[in-house]
Each structure stands twice: as structure tokens, then as C-alpha cells.
N, C-alpha and C positions, 0 to 999 in steps of 0.2 A: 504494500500500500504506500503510496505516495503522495508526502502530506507538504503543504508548502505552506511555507512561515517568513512574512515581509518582516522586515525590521532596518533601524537605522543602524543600530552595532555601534553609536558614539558613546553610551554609558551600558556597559553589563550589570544588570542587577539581579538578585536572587530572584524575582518576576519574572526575567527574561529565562536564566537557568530552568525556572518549573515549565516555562510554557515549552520550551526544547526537551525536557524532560519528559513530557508529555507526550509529546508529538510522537519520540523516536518509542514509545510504550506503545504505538500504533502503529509505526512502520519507520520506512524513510522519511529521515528530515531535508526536503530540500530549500533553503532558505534562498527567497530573494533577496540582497543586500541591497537599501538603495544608495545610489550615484549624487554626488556630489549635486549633480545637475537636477536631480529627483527633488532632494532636501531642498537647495538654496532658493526653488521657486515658492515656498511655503515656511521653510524654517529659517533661523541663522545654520549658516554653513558649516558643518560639522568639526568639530576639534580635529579629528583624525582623519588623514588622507582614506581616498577608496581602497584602496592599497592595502593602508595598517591594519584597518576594519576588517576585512578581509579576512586577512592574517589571523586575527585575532577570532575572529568569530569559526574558518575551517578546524580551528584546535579545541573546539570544544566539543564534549563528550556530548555525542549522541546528533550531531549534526552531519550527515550522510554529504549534502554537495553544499556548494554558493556560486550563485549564479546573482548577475546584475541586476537589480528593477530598477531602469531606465526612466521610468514615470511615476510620480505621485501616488495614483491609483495602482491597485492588484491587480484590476483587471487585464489587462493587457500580457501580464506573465500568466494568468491561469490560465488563458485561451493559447498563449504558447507553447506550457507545457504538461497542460493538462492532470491535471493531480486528483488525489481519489477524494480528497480533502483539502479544505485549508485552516490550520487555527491561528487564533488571537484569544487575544484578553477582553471577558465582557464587558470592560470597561469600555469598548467603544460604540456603547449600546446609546448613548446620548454624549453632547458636545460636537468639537468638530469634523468627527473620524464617525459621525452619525451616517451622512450620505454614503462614504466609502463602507461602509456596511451594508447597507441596503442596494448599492452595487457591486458586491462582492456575492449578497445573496442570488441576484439575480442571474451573475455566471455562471456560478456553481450550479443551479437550477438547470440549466443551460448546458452545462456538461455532464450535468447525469452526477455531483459530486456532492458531497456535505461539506457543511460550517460547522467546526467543532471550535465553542468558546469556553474559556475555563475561568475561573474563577479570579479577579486582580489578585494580587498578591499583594493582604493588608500589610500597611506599614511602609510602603514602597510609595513617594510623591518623586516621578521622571523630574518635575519641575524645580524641586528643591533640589535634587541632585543635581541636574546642568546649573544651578546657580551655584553651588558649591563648589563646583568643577570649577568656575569662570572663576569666582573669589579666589583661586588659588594664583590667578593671572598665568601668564604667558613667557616663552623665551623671546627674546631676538629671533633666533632662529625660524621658529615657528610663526611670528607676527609675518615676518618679513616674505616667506610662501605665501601668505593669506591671500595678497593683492594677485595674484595670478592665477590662485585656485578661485577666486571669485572670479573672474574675467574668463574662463573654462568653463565656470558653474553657471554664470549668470547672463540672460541678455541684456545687462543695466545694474552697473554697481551706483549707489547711492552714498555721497560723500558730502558730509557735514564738517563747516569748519568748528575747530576749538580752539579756546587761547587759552585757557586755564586746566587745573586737574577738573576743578567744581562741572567746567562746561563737556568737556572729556566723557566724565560721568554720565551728564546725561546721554550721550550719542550710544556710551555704551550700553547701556540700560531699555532708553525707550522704546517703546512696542506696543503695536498699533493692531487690533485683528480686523480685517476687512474679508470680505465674500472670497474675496482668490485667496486668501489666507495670511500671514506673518508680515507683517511690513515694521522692516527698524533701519538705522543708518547701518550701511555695510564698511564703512571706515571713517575714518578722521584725515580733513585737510586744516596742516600747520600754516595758516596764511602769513605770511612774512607784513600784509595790512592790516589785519587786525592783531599780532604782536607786538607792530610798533605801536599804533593808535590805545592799547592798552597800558604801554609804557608811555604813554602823553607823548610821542614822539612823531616825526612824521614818516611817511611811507616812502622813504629815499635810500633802502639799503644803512639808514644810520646805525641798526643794530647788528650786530656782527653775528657773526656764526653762530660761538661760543656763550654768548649770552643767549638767543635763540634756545641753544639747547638745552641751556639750563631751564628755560622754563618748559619745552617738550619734556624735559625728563618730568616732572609735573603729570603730564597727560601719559606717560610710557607707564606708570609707575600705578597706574589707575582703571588701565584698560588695557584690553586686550584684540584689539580691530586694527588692520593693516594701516598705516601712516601713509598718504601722498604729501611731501613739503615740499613748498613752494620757495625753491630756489633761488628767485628772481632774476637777476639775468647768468647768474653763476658765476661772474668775476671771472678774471685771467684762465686762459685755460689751464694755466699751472697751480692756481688754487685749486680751479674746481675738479680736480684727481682728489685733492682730501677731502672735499666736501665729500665727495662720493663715499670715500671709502671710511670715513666718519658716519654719515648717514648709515650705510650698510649695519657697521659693525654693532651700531645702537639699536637693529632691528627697523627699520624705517625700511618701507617697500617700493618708492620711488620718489623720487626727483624730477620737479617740472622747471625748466630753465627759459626762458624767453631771449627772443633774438633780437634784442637793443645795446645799445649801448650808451656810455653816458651819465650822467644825474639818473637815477631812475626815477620819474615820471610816471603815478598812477595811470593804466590805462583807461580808466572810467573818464580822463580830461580827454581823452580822445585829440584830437588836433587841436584845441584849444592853447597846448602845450606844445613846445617840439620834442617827437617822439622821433627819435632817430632807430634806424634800424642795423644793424650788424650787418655787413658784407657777409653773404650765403659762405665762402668759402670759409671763412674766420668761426664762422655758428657751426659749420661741418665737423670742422677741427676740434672745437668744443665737447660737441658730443663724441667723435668719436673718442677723442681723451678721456670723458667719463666712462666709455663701456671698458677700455680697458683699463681704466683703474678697478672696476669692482671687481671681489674675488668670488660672488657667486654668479650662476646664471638667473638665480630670483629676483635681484632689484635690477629697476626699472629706470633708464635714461627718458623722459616726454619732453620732446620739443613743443614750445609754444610760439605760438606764431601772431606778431603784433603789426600784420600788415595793414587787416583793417582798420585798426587802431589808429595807427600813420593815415591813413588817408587813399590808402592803396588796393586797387580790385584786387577778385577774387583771383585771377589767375595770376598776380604775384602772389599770392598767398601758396597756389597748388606747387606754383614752382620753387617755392620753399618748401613746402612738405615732400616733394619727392626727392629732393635733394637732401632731406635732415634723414628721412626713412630708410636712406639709399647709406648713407653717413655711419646708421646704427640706431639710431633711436627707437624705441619701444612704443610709443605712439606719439600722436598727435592732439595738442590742445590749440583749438583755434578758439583766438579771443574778439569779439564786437564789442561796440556800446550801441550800435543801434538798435530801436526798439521792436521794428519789423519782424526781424530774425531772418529776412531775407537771404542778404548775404551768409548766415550764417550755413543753413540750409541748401544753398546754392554750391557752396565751397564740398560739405560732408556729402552731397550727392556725387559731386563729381570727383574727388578723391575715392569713396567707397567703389566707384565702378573700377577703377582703378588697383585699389589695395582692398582685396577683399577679408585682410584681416588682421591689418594694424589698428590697434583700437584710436577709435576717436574720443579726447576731451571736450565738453561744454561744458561753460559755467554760465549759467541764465542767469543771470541776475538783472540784464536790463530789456530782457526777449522773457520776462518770467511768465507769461500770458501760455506758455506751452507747457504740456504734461509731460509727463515723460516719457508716456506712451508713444508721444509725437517726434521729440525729440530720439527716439531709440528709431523709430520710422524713417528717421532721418539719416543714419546709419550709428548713434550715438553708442561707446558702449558704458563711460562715465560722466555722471553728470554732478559737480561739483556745488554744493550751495555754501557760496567762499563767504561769507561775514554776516552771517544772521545773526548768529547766535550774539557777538558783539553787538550788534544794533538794536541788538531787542533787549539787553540789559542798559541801554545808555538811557534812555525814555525811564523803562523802570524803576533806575536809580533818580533819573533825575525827578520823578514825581514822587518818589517817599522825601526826598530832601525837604523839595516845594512845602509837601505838607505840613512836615513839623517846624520849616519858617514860619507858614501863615497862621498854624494855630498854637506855637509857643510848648508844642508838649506832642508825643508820639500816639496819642491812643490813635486818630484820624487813619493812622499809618500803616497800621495795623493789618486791616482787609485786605494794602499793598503787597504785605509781607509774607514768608513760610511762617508757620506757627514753630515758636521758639524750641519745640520739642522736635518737632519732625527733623529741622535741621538740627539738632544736637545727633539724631538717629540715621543723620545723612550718613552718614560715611562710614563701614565697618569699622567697627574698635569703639566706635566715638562715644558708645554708650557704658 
């Protein structure tokens, strides 16, 4: 008899043990394992490659094969490879694993097969333990694969900037359920503008590396989600070898450099300001110095391209992109401020016919009118939201201030704020 048993294989738990236990008390265990690509359209992306999981789950007593589930649903393996059974835990008799039940009954019906559910196994919360797992935090190592096992996994990695551990926190944390399932930020971008704008500074490259990192270590130190830093233009190409190889060695998953030179000039001034551009040949050299300073093949060199920024069509832009991609770089971030998206759209059309698998960067912030649905339509595979989270505490901050000016005393302020206990309970340990 041939019993098939989906699972993800990121956390073993005595649950998991009974329900294999089980199974192989009826016949063959043939477990589907799901893929990376399975999980990350519904879940956070699993701690352990497809690989280790693998590994790990063929060594256990009473598991006969592992074979891949490829999609979210069972069904599509049980009509593959036909099984006389399949079990699970009746715990997915309500919540969101409700429909995948009552489609799982319907195939089995369908092939002549049974659903054998067993009983949860009290005492076992999946959710506490991946939370506990996460508290334990991460290596370098392992942060630093994330970004490219997401970009495998995902059609649209989602990247929220941080400037703090506090703000870190949340990206690592929040989680949204909507009808397609799991929605949270899938990493963190280190913006070198809201870094400086948080050190009261301006957006000119005045902070240096080293200070930068001291306060990334901050957010490394807090979370556990791939890091994209925003290099800015990456300085001398004989510096930017140790950025690289600084960045790597701290666990950081990629580097996005832009190809100006000069004062650095926020691109959001658009030609109001002069935005000069790098000689394509000088920005080649650049990147390819960075590929080979890094000593893995996981971090990431992204050319940014500030043509439209300058005042320049789209086809200098492509003719910087095929030149940077051609150079070494890992992908491409092309940056506008205009509000259309025209251009922007225009540019990722015609590159993707092109490069059909260099990932493309967006960062919407002044074309924000698009979903990301749209943007991914567009060939997009990261869409970066670079300085919200700063912008949304400067208002905040500055109306609790306001209030205990105008009325001489904090109670008004109040409603503004966390409750004095919750944030004491922010933060593990704190209590």
C-alpha cells in the first residue's frame, strides 16, 4: 500500500514523527517534500535548502521514498503518482489548509483512494516553534544565500527599507494573511538616505562605510532576512573591492552601486540638480572589480542605472544595462522620478526580451500608483520600498512632540503612542 505524506521538513517535530509513524504501520511512506518554490508563494521561505530537507527527512525511520511537490496543493502529486492513501493531521479540518482538504478529498474520490487523518499531536504549536527557531537568529552564511534562494523561489521578492534594529524588527516580524495566502517583507534594504537623514545628515555619501555599519550591525543583530545595501555610487574602484568583501563577510546579500559620479546628488532632484553620469567603460571596470573581489558565488554585484534621472532616454539606459550585465553584474536597478512609470516600463520591456533572466530592480516610490502585480508584468523580479519606514516615523514623532507643547503635559499623547508595557515587551529579554 502506498500512502503519500506532503510536508515542508523545515521543523521535525514529534507530530511529524507519529504521523510517519503511522503511515509506514500501513504501508509505504512516500513523502512529497515541498520546493522552495511551493512554500515561498504562501509561506516565509524555509530555513533549510531543498537539499538539506531532503537529507534530512530520507533518514528517517519509516519513510520509504521523497519525491518533490512542486505546488502548494497535493493534488497534482496524487494524480501523478497515484497512492492507495494519503494522510495528514486532522488539524487541517478548519483554518487555512480547510480548502486543501476538501481538494485533496475530492482526488482521492477520484482515484479510487482514502484520506486517513490522525489525530494532532497535543502539545505541538508548528507556530511557536518557527518562532523559536527564528529567535535563535541566523549566520552570515546563511542570511547571505537567502537573496538568491528567494529570486529561485519567488516571482517578486518584496524589500522594505530599515534604518534602525526597532524598524529591522518590524520587516522581520510582520505578516499579513490575505486569500493567496502569507504576505511579509522578504528582506531588508540598508538605504544609505535614510541613514544619513536619520543621523540629521545629508544624502551626499557624508557617512562613510564604517559608520554605516555600525549601525547595520543594529538590524544584522535583530533579524534574520537577506540585506540589499545601497552602495551609492561605490567610490574608487579600489575601494569598492573592500566594500564588497566587507559587505560579504558581515552576511549582506548584495550591493547596488549607481553609475554617477561626483557630489552625490539624491536622484529624486532629478535634473533639477547636475547629475552626472560615469563613462560606461569606468562603471564596467567597477563592477567587474567587485565580482572579483567577493569570495562566494552568493553575493550579489546590481548595477543601477541613473540615466533617466540625468535627463536621458531609454535607450541610453539599455545601453548601459547591456554593457554592466555583459561586465558581471547580477542584475539590474533602473531608477525614474517620473510619475507615469512610462519610461520605466518601457526600459524592463525591452531589456527582458533581451535578458531573459537577469533580475530587474524597481523602486516605486514616485510611479507608487502600481501593484506589484503590475510591476512583476512588467518583467520586475525586486521591488524595493526605499524610505517609508523613515517617513512614517518623522510625522509620528513630530505630532507626539506638537502635542505635549500645546497642552503642557503628555496624557493628549498618549493614543499617539505604544502602550508603555507593550514596548517594554518589544524586544526579547526586555521583560
Amino acid at each position: 500500500m502506498l500512502i503519500y505524506l506532503g510536508m515542508r521538513g523545515d521543523i521535525i517535530h514529534p507530530g511529524i514523527i507519529n504521523i510517519i509513524r503511522e503511515g509506514a504501520r500501513r504501508g509505504d511512506v512516500l513523502v512529497g517534500l515541498l520546493t522552495d518554490q511551493a512554500i515561498a508563494a504562501h509561506k516565509r521561505l524555509p530555513y533549510l535548502t531543498y537539499e538539506q530537507r531532503k537529507e534530512v527527512i530520507e533518514n528517517i525511520k519509516g519513510v520509504s521514498q521523497v519525491v518533490p511537490q512542486e505546488e502548494w496543493s497535493y493534488v497534482p502529486n496524487l494524480r501523478k503518482y497515484k497512492p492507495d492513501a494519503i494522510i495528514h493531521g486532522d488539524d487541517w479540518k478548519s483554518g487555512p489548509l480547510q480548502k486543501e482538504r476538501d481538494d485533496v478529498y475530492a482526488a482521492m474520490e477520484e482515484l479510487g483512494g482514502q484520506v486517513i487523518e490522525i489525530p494532532y499531536t497535543s502539545g505541538i504549536n508548528s507556530s511557536a516553534l518557527n518562532e523559536a527557531v527564528r529567535s535563535i537568529g541566523t549566520t552570515p552564511d546563511i542570511r547571505l544565500k537567502t537573496l538568491r534562494r528567494l529570486l529561485d523561489a519567488k516571482p517578486l521578492a518584496r524589500i522594505m527599507e530599515a534604518h534602525s534594529g526597532l524598524s529591522g524588527l518590524i520587516i522581520e516580524h510582520l505578516e499579513i494573511t490575505k486569500p493567496d495566502g502569507l504576505h511579509s517583507f522578504d528582506g531588508i534594504w540598508s538605504s544609505s538616505l535614510t541613514d544619513s537623514t536619520n543621523k540629521g545628515k545629508p544624502d551626499i555619501e557624508a557617512v562613510d562605510l564604517t559608520t554605516r555599519l555600525q549601525d547595520l550591525t543594529n538590524i544584522l543583530e535583530c533579524t534574520t532576512k537577506p540585506i540589499i545595501f545601497d552602495g551609492d555610487t561605490g567610490g574608487k574602484s579600489e575601494h569598492f573591492v573592500f566594500t564588497v568583501r566587507t559587505l560579504e563577510r558581515n552576511g549582506v546579500s548584495a550591493v547596488i552601486i549607481e553609475d554617477k559620479v561626483g557630489l552625490k546628488k539624491n536622484s529624486l532632484f532629478g535634473t533639477e540638480v547636475d547629475q552626472e553620469l560615469s563613462p560606461i567603460t569606468d562603471f564596467c571596470q567597477k563592477v567587474s572589480a567587485g565580482k572579483r573581489a567577493q569570495v562566494t558565488n552568493d553575493f550579489m554585484v546590481i548595477a543601477r542605472l541613473e540615466s533617466l534621472i540625468a535627463g536621458f532616454p531609454v535607450e541610453d539606459a539599455l545601453e548601459r544595462a547591456r554593457a554592466y550585465t555583459e561586465a558581471g553584474a547580477d542584475g539590474i536597478m533602473i531608477h525614474s522620478k517620473e510619475a507615469t512609470g512610462v519610461d520605466i516600463k518601457t526600459f524592463c520591456t525591452a531589456f527582458r526580451a533581451e535578458y531573459a533572466h537577469v533580475p530587474i530592480v524597481l523602486v516605486p516610490t514616485t510611479y507608487n500608483q502600481f501593484t506589484e502585480k503590475e510591476l512583476l508584468s512588467w518583467g520586475a523580479n525586486i521591488v524595493i520600498y526605499a524610505n517609508h519606514l523613515l517617513r512614517a516615523s518623522y510625522p509620528a514623532m513630530m505630532n507626539v512632540a506638537k502635542s505635549i507643547l500645546e497642552n503642557e503635559r503628555c496624557l493628549e499623547a498618549d493614543s499617539l503612542c505604544m502602550p508603555i508595557k507593550q514596548i517594554l515587551e518589544l524586544i526579547p529579554g526586555g521583560k
